[in-house]
DSSP file (Angstrom, degrees, kcal/mol; ACC not computed):
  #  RESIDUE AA STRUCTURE BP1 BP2  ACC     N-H-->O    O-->H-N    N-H-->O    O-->H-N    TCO  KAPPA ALPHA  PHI   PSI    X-CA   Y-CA   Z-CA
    1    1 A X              0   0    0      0, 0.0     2,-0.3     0, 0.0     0, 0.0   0.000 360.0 360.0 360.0 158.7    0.0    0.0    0.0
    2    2 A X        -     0   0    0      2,-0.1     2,-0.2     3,-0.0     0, 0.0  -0.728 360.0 -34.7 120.6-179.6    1.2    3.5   -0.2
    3    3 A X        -     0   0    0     -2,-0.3     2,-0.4     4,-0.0     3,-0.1  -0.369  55.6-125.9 -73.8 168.7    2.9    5.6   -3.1
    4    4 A X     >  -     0   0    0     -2,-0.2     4,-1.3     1,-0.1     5,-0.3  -0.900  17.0-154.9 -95.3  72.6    4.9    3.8   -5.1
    5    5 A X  H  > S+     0   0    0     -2,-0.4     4,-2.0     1,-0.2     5,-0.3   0.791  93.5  49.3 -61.9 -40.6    8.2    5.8   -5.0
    6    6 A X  H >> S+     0   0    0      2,-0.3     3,-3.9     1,-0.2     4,-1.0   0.877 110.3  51.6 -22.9 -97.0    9.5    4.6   -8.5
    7    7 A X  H 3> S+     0   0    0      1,-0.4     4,-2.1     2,-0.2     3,-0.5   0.639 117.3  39.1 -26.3 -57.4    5.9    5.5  -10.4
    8    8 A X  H 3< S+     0   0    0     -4,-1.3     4,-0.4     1,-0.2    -1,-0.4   0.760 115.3  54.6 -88.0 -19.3    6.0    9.1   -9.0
    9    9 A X  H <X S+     0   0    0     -3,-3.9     4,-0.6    -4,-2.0    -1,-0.2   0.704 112.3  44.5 -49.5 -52.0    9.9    9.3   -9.6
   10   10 A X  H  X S+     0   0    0     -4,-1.0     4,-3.0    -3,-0.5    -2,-0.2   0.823 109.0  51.8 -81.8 -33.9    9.4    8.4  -13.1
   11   11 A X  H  X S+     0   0    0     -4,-2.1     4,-1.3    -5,-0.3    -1,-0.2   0.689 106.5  55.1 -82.9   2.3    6.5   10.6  -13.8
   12   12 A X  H  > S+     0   0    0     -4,-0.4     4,-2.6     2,-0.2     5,-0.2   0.544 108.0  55.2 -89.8 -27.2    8.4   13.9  -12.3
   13   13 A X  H  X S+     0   0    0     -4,-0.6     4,-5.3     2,-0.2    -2,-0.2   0.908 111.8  42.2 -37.3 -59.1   11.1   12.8  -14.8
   14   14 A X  H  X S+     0   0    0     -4,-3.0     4,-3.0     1,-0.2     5,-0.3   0.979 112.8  45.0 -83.2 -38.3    8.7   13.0  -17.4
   15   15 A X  H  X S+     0   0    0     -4,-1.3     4,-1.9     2,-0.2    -1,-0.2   0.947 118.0  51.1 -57.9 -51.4    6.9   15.8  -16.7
   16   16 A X  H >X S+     0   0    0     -4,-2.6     3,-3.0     1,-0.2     4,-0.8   0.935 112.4  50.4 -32.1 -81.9   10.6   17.6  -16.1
   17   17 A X  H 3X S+     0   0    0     -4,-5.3     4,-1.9     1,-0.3    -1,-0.2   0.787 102.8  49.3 -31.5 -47.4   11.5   16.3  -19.1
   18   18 A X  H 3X S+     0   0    0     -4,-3.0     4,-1.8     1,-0.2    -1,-0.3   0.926 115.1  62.5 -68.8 -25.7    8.5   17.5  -21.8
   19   19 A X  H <X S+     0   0    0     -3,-3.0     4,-2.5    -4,-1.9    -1,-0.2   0.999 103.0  33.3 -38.8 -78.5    9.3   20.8  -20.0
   20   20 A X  H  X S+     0   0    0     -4,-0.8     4,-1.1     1,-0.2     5,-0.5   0.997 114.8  68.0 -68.8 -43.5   12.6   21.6  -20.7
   21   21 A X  H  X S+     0   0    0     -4,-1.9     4,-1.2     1,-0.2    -1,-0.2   0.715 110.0  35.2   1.7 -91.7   11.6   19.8  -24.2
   22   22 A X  H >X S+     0   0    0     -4,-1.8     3,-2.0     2,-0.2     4,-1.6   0.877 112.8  61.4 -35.5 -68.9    9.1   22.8  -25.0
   23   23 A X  H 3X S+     0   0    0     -4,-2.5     4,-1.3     1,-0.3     5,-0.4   0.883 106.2  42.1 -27.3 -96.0   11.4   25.0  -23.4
   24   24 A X  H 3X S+     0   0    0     -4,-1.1     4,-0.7     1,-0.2    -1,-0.3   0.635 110.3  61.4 -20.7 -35.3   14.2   24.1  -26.0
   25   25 A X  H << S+     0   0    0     -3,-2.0    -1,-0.2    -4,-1.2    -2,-0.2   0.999 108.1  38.7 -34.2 -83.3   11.8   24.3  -28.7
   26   26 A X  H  < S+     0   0    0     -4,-1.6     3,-0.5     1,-0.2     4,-0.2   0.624 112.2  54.4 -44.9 -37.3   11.1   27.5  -28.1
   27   27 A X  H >X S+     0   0    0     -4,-1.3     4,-4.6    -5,-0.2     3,-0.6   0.823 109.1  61.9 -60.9 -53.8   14.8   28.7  -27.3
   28   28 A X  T 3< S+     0   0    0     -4,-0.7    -2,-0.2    -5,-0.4    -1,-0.2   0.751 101.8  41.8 -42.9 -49.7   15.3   27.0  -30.7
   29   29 A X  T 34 S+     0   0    0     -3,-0.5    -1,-0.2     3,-0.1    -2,-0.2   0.071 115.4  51.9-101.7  15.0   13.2   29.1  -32.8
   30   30 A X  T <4 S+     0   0    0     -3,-0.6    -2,-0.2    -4,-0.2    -3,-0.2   0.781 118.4  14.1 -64.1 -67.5   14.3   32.2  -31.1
   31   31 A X  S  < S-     0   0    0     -4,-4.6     2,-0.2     1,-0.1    -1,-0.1  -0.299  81.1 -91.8-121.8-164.4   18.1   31.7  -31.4
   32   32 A X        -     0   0    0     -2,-0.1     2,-0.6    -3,-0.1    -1,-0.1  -0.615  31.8-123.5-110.6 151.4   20.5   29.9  -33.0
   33   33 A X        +     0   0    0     -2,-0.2     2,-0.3    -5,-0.1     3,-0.1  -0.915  45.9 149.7 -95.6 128.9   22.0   26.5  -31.7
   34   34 A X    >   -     0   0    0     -2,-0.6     3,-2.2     1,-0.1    -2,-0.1  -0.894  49.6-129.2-160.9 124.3   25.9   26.8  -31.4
   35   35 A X  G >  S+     0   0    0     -2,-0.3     3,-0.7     1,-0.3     4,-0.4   0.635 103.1  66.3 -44.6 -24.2   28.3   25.0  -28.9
   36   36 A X  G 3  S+     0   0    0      1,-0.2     4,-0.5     2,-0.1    -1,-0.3   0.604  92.9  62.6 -66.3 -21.7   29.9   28.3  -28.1
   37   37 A X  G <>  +     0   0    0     -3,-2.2     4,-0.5     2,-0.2    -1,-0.2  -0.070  69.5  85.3-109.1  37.6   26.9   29.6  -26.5
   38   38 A X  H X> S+     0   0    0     -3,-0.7     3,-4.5     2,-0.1     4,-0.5   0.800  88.6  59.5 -74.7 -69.5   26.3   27.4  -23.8
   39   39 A X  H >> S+     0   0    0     -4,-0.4     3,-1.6     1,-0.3     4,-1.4   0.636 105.7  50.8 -14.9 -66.3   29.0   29.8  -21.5
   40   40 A X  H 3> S+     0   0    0     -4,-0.5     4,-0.8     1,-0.3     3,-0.3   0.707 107.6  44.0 -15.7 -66.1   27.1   32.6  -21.9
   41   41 A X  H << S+     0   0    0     -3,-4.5    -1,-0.3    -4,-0.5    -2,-0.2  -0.061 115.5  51.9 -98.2  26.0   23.8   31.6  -21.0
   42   42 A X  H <X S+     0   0    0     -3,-1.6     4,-1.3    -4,-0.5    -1,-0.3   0.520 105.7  55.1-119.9 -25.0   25.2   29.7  -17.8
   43   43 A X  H  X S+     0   0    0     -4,-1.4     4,-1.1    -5,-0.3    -2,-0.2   0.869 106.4  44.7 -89.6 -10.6   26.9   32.6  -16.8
   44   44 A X  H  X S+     0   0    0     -4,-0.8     4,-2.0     2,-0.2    -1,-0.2   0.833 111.1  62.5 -71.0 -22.2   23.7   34.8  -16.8
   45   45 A X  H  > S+     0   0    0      1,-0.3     4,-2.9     2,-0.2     5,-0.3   0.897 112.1  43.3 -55.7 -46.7   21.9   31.3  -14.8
   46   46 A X  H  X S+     0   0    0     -4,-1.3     4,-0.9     1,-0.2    -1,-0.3   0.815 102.2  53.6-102.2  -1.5   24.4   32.2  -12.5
   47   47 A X  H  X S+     0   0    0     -4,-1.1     4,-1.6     2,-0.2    -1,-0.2   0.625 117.6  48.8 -62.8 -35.7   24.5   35.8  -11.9
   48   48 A X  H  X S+     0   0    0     -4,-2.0     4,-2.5     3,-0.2    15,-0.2   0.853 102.5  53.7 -69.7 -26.3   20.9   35.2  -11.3
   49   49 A X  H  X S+     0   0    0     -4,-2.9     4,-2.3     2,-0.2     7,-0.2   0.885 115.5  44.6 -61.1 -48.3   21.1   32.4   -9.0
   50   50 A X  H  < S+     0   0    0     -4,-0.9     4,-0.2    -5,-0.3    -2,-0.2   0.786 109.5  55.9 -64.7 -41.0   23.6   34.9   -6.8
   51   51 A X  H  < S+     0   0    0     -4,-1.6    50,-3.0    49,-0.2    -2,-0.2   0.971 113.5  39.8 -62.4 -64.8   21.4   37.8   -7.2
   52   52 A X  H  < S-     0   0    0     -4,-2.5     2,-0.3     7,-0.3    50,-0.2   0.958 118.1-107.7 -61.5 -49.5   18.5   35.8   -5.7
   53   53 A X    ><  -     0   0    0     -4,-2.3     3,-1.2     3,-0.2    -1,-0.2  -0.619  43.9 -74.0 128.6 155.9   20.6   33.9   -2.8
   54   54 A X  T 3  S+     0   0    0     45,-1.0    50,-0.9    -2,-0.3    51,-0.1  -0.492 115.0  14.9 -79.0 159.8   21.4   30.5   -3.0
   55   55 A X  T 3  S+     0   0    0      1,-0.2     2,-0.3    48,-0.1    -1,-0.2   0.106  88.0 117.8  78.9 -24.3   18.8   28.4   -2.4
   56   56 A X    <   -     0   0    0     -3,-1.2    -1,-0.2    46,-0.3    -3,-0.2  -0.618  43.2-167.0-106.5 132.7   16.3   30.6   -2.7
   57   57 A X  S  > S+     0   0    0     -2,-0.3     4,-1.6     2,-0.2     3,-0.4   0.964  96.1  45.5 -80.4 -42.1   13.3   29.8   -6.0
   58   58 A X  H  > S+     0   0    0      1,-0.3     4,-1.6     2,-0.2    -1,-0.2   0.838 107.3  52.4 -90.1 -32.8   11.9   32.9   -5.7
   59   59 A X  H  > S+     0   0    0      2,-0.2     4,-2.5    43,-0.2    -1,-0.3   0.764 105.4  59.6 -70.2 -18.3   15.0   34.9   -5.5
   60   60 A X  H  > S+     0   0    0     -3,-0.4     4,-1.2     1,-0.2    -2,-0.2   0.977 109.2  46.7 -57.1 -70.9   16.2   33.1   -8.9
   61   61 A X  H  X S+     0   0    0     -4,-1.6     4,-1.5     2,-0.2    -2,-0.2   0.714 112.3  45.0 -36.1 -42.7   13.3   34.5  -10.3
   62   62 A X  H  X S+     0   0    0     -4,-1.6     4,-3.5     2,-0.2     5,-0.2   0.955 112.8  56.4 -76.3 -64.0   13.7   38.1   -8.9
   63   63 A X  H  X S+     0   0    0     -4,-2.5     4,-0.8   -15,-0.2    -2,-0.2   0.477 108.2  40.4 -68.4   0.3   17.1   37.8   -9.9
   64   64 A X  H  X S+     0   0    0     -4,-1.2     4,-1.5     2,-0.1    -2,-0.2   0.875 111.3  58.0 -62.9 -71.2   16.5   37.0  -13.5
   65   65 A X  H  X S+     0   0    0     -4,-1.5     4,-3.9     1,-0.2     5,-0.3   0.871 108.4  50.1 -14.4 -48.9   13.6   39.6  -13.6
   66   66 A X  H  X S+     0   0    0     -4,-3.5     4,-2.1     1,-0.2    -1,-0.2   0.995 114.5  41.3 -73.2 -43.6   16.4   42.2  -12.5
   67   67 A X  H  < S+     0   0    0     -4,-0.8    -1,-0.2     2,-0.2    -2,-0.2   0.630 112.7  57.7 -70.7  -9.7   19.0   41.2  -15.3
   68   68 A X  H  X S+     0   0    0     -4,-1.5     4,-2.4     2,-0.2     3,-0.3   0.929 112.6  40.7 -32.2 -80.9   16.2   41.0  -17.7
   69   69 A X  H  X S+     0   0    0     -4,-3.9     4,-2.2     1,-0.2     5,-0.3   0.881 111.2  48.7 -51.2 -51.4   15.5   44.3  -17.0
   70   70 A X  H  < S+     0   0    0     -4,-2.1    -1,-0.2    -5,-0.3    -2,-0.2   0.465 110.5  57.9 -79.9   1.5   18.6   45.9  -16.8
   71   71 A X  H >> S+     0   0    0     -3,-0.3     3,-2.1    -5,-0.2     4,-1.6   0.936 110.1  42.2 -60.2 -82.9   19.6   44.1  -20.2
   72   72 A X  H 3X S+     0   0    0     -4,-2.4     4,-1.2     1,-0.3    -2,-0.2   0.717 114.6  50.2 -56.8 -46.6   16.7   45.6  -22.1
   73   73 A X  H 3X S+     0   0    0     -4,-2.2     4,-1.6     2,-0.2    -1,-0.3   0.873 114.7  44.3 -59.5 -38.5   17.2   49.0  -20.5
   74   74 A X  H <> S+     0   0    0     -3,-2.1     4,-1.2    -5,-0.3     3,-0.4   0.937 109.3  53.6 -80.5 -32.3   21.0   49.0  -21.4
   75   75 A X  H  < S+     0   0    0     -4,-1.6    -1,-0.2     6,-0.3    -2,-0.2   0.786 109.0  58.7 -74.9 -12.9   20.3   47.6  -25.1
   76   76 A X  H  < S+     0   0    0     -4,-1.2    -1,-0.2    -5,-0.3    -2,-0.2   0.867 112.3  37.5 -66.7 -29.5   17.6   51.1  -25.4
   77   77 A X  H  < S-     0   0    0     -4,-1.6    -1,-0.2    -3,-0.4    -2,-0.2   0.558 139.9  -3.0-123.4  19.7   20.0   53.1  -24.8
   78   78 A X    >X  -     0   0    0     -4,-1.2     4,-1.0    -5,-0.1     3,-0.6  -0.650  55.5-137.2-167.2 129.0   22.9   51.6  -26.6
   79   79 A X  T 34 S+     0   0    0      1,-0.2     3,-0.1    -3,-0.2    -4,-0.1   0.886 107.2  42.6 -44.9 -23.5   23.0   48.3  -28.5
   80   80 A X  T 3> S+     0   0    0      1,-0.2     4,-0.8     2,-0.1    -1,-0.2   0.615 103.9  67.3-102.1 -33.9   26.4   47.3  -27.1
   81   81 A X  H <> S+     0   0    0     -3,-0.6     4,-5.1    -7,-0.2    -6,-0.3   0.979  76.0  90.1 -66.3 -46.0   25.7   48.5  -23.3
   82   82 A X  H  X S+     0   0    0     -4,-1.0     4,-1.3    -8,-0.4    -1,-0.2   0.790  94.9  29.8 -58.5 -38.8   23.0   45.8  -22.7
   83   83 A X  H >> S+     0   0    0      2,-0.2     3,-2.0     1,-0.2     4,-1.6   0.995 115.7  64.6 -60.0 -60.7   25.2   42.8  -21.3
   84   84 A X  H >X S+     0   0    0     -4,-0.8     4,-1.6     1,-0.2     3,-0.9   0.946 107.7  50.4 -25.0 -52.2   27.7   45.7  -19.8
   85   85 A X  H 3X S+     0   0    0     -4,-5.1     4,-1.6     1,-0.3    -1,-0.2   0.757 107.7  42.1 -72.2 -19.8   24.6   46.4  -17.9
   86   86 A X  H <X S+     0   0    0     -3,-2.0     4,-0.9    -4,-1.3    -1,-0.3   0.429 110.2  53.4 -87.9 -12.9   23.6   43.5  -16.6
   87   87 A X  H <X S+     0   0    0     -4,-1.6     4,-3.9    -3,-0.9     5,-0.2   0.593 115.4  47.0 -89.7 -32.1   27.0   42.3  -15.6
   88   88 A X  H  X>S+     0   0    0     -4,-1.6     4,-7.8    -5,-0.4     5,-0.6   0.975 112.4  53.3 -63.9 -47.9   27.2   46.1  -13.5
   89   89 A X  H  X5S+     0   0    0     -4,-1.6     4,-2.8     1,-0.2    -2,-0.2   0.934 107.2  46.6 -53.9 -49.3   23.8   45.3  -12.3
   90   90 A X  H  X5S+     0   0    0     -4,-0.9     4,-1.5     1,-0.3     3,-0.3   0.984 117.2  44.0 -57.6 -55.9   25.0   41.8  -11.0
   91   91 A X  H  X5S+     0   0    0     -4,-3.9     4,-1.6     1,-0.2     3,-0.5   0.925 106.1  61.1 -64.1 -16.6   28.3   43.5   -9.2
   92   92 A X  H  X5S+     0   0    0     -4,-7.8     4,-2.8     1,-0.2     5,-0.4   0.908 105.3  46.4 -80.5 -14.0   26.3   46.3   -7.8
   93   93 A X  H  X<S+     0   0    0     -4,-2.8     4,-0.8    -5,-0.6     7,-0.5   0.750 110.1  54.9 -87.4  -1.0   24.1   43.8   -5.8
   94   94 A X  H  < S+     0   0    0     -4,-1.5    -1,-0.2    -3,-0.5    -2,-0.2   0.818 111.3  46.2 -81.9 -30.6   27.3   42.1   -4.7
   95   95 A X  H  < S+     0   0    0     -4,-1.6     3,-0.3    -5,-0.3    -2,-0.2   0.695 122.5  32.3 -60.3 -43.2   28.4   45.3   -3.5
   96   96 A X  H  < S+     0   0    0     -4,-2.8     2,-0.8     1,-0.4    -3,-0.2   0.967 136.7  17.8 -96.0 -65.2   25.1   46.2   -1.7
   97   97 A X    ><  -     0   0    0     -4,-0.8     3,-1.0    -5,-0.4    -1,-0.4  -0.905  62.7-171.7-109.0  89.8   24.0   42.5   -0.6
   98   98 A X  T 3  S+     0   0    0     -2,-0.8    -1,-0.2    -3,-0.3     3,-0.1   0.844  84.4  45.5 -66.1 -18.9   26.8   40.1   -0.7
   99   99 A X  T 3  S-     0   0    0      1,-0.3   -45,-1.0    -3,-0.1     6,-0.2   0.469 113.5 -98.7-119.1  40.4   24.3   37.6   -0.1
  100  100 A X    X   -     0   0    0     -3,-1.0     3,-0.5    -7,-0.5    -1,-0.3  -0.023  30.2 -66.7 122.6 133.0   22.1   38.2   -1.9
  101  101 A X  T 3  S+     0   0    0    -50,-3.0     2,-0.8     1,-0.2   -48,-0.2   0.711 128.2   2.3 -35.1 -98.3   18.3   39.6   -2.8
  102  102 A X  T 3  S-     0   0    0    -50,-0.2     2,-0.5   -49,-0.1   -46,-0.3  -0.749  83.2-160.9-115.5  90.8   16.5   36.9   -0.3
  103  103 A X    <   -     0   0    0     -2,-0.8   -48,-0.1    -3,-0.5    -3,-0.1  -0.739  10.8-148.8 -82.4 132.2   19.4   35.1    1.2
  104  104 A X  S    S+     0   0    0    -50,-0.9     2,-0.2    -2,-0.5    -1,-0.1   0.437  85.3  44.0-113.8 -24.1   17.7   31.6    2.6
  105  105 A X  S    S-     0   0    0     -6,-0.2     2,-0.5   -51,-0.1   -51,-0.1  -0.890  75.6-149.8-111.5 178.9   20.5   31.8    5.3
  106  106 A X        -     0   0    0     -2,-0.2     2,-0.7     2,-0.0    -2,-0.0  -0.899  12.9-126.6-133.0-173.7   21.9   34.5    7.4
  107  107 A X              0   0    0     -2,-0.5    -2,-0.0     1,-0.1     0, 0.0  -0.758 360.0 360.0 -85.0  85.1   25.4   35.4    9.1
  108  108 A X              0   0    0     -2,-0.7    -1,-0.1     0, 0.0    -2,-0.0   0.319 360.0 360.0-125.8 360.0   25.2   36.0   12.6
């Protein structure tokens, strides 16, 4: 009796999976696929990750939102500025919050 841990194991798999699937799709018919641009987009995953605080889902989330923004604001007001801006944006919150928007511990 009970759950089955396998059966629900495997169907969080799948559900993961048909996600990032779609995901990829889409990513797909956006951009272009080219082995050189993994780096990139892992190092904005992790300027967001830092921005939120580790551990923290929602702060991932905030902290994409902020580099989002501060992309799109920096490519308005020069094409070349937007990553510059988002890379400032990421040190000034290292500056101001080293650990983070919504840090999941704290430092006593």
């Amino acid at each position: 009796m009970g759950i089955d841990n396998k059966v629900l194991y495997g169907l969080a798999m799948a559900i993961a999976m048909a996600i990032v699937a779609i995901a990829g799709l889409y990513l797909g018919m956006r951009t272009n696929f080219d082995p050189a641009a993994g780096p990139s987009r892992l190092l904005y995953a992790f300027e967001a990750v830092v921005i939120g605080g580790l551990g923290s889902l929602w702060g991932t989330l905030a902290g994409g939102m902020l580099l989002g923004v501060s992309q799109a604001i920096g490519f308005r007001l020069d094409p070349g500025w937007g990553t510059l801006s988002s890379h400032l944006a990421f040190l000034a919150v290292l500056v101001l919050k080293p650990n983070g928007l919504f840090p999941r511990t704290r430092d006593r």
